[in-house]
Structure formats: C-alpha cells, structure tokens
N, C-alpha and C positions, 0 to 999 in steps of 0.2 A: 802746358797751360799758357806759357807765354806766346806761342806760337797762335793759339786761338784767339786770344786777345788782338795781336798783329794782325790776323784776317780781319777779326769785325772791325778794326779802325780803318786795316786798308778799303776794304768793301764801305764802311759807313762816309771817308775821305771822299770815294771817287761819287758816290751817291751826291754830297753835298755838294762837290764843284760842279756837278752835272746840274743839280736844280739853281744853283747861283747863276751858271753859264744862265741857263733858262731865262732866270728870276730878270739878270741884266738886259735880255731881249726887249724884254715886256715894255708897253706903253707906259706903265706909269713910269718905269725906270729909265726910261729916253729921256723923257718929261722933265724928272729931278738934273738929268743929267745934262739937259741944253740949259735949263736954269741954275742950277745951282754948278752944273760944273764938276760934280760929283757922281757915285753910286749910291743908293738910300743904304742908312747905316744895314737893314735886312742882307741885301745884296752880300756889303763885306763881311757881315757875319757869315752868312754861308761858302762866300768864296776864300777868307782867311781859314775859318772852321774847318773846313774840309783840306785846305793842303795841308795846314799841322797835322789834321789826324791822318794824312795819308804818309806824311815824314814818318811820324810816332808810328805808324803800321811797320811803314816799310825797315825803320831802326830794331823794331820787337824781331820780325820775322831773319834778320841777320845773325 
C-alpha cells in the first residue's frame, strides 16, 4: 500500500513540475516576472507542490 501511495506522489510530483516548468514560460509569467521580479504565487505553488510530493514519493517507495 505504501509503495502505491509512493507512485501516485511520484507520478502526480513530476506532472506538477512539468506544468509549473510550463506555467513559468508563459507570457503572463514573463510579465509578473520582469515587473515584479518574481514567479506568480500559481507558478510556486506548482513548482514547490510538485518537488515535495516527488521527495514524499521518492521517501514512500525506499
């Protein structure tokens, strides 16, 4: 059971860093990011979101 758990964090992990990669391409994310100097809080939530839950994966499946 814990091992199942492990997959869908890892799988659900690399999904989120992959749309945040994405997310931070995008125009409007350039935009925030020549003004304000940052990522929009979206962005970090999916690129933090996604490495915790790829750690927590990769921790379950050890």
């Amino acid at each position: 059971m814990t091992n199942l758990v492990g997959i869908v964090l890892l799988i659900a992990g690399i999904a989120a860093l992959i749309y945040g990669y994405m997310e931070s391409q995008s125009a409007r994310d350039q935009t925030a990011r020549l003004v304000l100097g940052r990522f929009t809080q979206k962005t970090l939530a999916l690129l933090i979101g996604g490495a915790v839950a790829l750690v927590l994966g990769l921790i379950l499946l050890l």
